[in-house]
Each structure stands twice: as structure tokens, then as C-alpha cells.
C-alpha positions as CSV (number, residue, x, y, z in Angstrom):
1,X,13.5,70.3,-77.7
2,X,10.4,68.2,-77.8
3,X,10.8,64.6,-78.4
4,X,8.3,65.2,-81.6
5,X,8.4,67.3,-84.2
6,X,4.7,68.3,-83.4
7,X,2.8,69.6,-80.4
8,X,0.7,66.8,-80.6
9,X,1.1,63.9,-78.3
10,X,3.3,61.1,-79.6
11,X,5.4,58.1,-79.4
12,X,8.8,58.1,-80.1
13,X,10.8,54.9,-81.2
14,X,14.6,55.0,-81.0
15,X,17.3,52.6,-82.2
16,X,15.2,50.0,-81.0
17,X,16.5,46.5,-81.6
18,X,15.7,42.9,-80.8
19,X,18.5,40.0,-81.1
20,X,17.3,36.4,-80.6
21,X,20.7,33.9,-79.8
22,X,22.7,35.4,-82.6
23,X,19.8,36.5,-85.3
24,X,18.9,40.3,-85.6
25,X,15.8,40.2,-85.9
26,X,15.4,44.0,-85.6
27,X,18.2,47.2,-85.6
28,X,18.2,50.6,-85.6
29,X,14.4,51.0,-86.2
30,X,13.3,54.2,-85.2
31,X,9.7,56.7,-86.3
32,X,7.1,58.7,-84.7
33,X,3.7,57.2,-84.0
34,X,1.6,60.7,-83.4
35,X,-2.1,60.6,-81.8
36,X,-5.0,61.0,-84.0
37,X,-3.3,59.0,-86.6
38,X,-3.4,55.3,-88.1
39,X,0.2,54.2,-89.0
40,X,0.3,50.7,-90.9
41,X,3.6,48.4,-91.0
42,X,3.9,46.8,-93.5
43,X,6.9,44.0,-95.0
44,X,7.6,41.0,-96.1
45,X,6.9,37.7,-94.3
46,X,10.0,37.2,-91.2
47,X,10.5,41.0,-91.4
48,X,9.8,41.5,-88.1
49,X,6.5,43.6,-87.2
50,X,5.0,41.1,-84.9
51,X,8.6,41.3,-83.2
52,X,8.3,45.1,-83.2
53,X,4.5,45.1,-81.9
54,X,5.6,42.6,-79.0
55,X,8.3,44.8,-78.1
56,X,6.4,47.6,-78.3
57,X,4.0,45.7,-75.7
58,X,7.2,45.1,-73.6
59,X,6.4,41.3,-74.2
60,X,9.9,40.6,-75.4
61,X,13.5,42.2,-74.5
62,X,14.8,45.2,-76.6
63,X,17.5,47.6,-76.7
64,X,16.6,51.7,-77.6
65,X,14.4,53.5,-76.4
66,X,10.5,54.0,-76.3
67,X,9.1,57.4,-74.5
68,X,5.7,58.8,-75.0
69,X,4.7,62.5,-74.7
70,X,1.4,63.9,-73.8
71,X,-0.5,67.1,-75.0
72,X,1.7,69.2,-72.9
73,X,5.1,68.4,-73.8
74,X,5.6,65.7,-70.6
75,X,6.9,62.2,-70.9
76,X,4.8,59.5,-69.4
77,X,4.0,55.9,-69.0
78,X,2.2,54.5,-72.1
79,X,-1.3,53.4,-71.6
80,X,-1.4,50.7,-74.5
81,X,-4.0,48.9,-76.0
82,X,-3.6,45.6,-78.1
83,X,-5.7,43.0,-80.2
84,X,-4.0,39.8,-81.7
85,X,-4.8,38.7,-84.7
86,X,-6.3,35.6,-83.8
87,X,-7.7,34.4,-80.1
88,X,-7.1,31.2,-78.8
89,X,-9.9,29.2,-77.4
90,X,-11.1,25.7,-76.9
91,X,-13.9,25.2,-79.7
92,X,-16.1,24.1,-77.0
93,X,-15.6,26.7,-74.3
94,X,-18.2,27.8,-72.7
95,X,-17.0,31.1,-71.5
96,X,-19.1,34.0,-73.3
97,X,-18.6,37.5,-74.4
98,X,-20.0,38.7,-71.1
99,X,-17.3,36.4,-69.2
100,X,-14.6,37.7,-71.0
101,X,-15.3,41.5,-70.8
102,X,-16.2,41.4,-66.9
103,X,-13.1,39.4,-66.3
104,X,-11.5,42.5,-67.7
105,X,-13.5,45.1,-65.5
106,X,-14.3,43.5,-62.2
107,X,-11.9,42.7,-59.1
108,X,-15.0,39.7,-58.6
109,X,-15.1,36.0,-60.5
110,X,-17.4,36.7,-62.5
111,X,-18.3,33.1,-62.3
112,X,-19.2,33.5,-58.8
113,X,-21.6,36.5,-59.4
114,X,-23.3,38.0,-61.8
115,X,-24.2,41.8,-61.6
116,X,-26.7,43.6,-63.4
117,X,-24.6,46.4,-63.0
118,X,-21.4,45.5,-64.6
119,X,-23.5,43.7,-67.3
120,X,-24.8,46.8,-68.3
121,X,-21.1,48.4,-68.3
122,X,-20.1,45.6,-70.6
123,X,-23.4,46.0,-72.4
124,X,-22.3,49.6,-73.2
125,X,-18.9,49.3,-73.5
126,X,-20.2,46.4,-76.6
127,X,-22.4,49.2,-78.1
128,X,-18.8,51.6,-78.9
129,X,-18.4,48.6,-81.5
130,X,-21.8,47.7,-82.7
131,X,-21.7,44.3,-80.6
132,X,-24.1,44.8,-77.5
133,X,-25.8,42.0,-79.1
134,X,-23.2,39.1,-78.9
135,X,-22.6,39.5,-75.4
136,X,-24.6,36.6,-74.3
137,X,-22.6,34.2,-77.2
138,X,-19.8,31.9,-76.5
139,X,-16.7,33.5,-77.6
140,X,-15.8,30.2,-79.9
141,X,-18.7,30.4,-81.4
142,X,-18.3,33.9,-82.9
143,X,-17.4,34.8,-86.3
144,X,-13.8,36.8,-87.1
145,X,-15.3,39.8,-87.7
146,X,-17.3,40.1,-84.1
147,X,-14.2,38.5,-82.5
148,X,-12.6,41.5,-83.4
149,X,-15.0,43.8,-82.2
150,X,-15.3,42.1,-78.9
151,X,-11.3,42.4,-78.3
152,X,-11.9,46.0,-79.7
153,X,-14.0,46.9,-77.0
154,X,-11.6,45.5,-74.8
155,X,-8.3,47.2,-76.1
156,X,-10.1,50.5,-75.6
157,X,-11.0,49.6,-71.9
158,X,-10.0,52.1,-70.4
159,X,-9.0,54.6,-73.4
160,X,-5.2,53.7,-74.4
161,X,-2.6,55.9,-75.3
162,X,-1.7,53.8,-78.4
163,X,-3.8,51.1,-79.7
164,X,-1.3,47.6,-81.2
165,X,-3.6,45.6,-83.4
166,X,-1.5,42.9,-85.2
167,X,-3.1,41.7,-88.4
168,X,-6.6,42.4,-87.1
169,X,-8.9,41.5,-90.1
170,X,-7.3,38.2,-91.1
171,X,-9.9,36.0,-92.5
172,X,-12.6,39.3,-92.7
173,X,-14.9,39.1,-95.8
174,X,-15.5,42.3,-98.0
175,X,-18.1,43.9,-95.9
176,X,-16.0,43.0,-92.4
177,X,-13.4,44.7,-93.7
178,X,-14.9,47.7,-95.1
179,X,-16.8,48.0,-91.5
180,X,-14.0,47.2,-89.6
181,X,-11.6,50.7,-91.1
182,X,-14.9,52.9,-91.2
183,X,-14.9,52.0,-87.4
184,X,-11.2,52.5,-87.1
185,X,-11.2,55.7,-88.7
186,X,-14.1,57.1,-86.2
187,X,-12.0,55.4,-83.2
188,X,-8.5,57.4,-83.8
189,X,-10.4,61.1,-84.8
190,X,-12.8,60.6,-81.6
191,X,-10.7,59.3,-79.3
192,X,-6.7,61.3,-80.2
193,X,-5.2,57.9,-80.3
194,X,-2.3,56.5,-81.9
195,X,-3.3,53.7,-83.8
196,X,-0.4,51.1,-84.7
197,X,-1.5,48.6,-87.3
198,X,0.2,45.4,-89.4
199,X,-1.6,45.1,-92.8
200,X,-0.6,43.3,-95.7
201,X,-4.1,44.5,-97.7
202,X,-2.2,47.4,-99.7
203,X,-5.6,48.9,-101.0
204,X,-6.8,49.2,-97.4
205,X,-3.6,51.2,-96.5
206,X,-3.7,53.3,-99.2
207,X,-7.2,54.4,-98.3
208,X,-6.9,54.6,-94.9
209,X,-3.6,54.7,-93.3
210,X,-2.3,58.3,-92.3
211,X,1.5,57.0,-92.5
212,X,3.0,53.6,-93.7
213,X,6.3,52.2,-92.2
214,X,7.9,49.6,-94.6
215,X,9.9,47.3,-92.4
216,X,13.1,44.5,-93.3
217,X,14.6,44.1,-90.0
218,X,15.3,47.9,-89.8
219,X,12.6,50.9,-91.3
220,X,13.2,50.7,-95.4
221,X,10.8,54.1,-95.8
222,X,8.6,56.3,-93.9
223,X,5.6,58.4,-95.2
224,X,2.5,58.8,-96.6
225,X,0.6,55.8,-98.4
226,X,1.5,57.4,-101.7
227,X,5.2,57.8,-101.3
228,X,5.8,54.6,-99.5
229,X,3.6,51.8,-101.9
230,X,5.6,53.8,-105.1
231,X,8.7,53.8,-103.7
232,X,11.1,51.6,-105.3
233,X,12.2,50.1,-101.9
234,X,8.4,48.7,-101.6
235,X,8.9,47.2,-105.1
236,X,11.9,45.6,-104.1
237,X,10.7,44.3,-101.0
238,X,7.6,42.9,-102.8
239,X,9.1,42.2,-106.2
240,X,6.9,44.1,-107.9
241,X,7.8,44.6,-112.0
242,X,6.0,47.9,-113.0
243,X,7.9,48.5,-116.3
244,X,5.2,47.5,-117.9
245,X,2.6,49.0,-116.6
């Protein structure tokens, strides 16, 4: 039997768990994360979705199991792709977009040498995210939303299997935000990628997320937008009063 329930590549999470000293921070959290599709997690603050991205990354030590199957049915290695939701830099460092993104693609210091070559490449690979034109800008000085696209461009360097993106629009105003799904949405249906994402807009899920995970330490409901944000485990978790509404 396949490992998902479709013949569609995906990622299967089983009875995964994280235990830090003697808190449980996550247990028995399993789903599917199928390609093509954006799945959001959302929960409460200390519910544990950073945990679960990192572990997801192999950052931090878990128990369960995560395997990944292509197109044809095999298991393989996941090829993942991740953006924080912030980056850390000194407010006066000099190192540019250009720096950053040939750091990423060249065996050189790019310190050392500077090729038209690969500055095209990063050029181009800029242009997938509509930010060729920040490449010569220091990285401190940018705003969030072309942060984001910057570390976009990286997380999809070289296509991923799954791409993590942890809270990516924190601090984005109305029209970042509204650019920064339309692009997502093109990203997955182009590309057949699994698209992980931690949200706690609700109104941006609803629109744009394929599935929603609520998570408390273990998965509270799985499913569309619709079932999950009218469930009445998502109004407990968010102590939401509709009677009167």
C-alpha cells in the first residue's frame, strides 16, 4: 500500500513527537502534506508549530517517523526548502542581496571574486520573485516584504520537495500580503510543491490554504479551511463565542 492515500507525491508525518527535559512539547502528531498544495498550521501561542517545522527541518530531535514519496510511488530523501520568519542581521552590515544569494550558489568567496556570470544567475533567480532589482541593496536595509522575497528565491534554490516557511509575512502591510499569497499560490501550481506554512491571519487561510492543520501539542483537526476555522475545536482553542452571531 502506498504511504498516501493519492498517487501524488507526498509527505507523510507519523507519531512524531518532541520531549524537551520532561515537557511534551509534541505527541502523536501525524497528516499528509501532498505536492501541489499549501497546508497552513495554525494554534495557539506555545502550541508547538515552530517545534514541528524545526523537526521537520531535522533541526531538533524527534521520535516517529517522516518519509517522502515521489511521483512514482518511491521513498526518497526530502529536498526541503525553508524561510524564517525574521532574519537576523547587524543593522549596519554591509553584506548585500547579491552576497547573500551567491554565497548560496558558488563553491567561491564571493568576497574574493565577483562574476558576471553568477551575478546574472542570482539576477535571474531574483526575477522568479519580482526582486532582480534589490540585488545590489544591503540586506539590513530592506523592507519585510523584499526580505521575504530574497529568502524566497533562496528556499527554491534548487527546487525543494517541500517548502517550510514559518510565519513568513510577519510585519507585511495590506498590499505585501496580498502579493506575497498571489505569489505563493503561482509557486506551489507551477512548481508541484508542498508548501508547509504557520499563519495566524485566518482570512488569509481561508482564501488560500488548500488544508489547515490545527495544532495543541498533538493535531486537534485536519481539513479544509471551511471545516477546520468552524470546527468547534478551533473555537475552543481560540475562545471564540459565536452564539451570538
Amino acid at each position: 500500500m502506498s504511504i498516501c492515500d493519492s498517487g501524488y507525491c507526498c509527505t507523510k508525518i507519523d507519531n512524531l513527537g518532541v520531549v524537551k527535559g520532561s515537557d511534551i512539547i509534541l505527541e502523536n502528531v501525524s497528516f499528509h502534506i501532498h505536492c501541489g498544495q499549501l497546508t497552513t498550521i495554525i494554534g495557539r501561542n506555545g502550541a508547538g508549530k515552530t517545534t514541528l517545522i524545526k523537526a521537520l527541518l531535522g533541526d531538533i530531535k524527534h521520535t516517529g517517523n517522516i518519509r517522502f514519496q515521489n511521483h512514482h510511488g518511491r521513498e526518497k530523501k526530502l529536498r526541503i526548502g525553508y524561510v524564517p520568519q525574521k532574519l537576523s542581521l547587524d543593522e549596519n552590515s554591509p553584506t548585500s542581496v547579491y552576497d547573500l544569494c551567491a554565497s548560496f550558489l558558488s563553491s567561491v568567496p564571493v568576497f574574493a571574486v565577483k562574476s558576471k556570470r553568477l551575478y546574472r544567475t542570482v539576477e535571474k533567480k531574483l526575477s522568479d520573485f519580482g526582486a532582480e532589482k534589490l540585488i545590489d541593496k544591503r540586506m539590513c536595509d530592506l523592507s519585510g516584504g523584499e526580505t521575504q522575497r530574497v529568502l524566497l528565491s533562496l528556499a527554491m534554490t534548487p527546487v525543494p520537495d517541500i517548502l517550510l516557511l514559518d510565519e513568513p509575512v510577519s510585519g507585511m502591510d495590506q498590499e505585501g500580503l496580498d502579493t506575497f499569497y498571489k505569489k505563493l499560490t503561482e509557486l506551489k501550481n507551477s512548481n508541484d510543491i508542498a508548501v508547509v506554512m504557520i499563519s495566524h491571519d485566518f482570512q488569509y487561510v481561508s482564501k488560500y490554504s488548500d488544508r489547515v492543520i490545527l495544532l495543541d501539542k498533538t493535531v486537534l483537526c485536519n481539513g479544509t479551511p471551511e471545516e477546520v476555522l468552524s470546527s468547534e475545536a478551533f473555537k475552543k482553542a481560540f475562545k471564540i463565542d459565536l452564539r451570538g452571531v
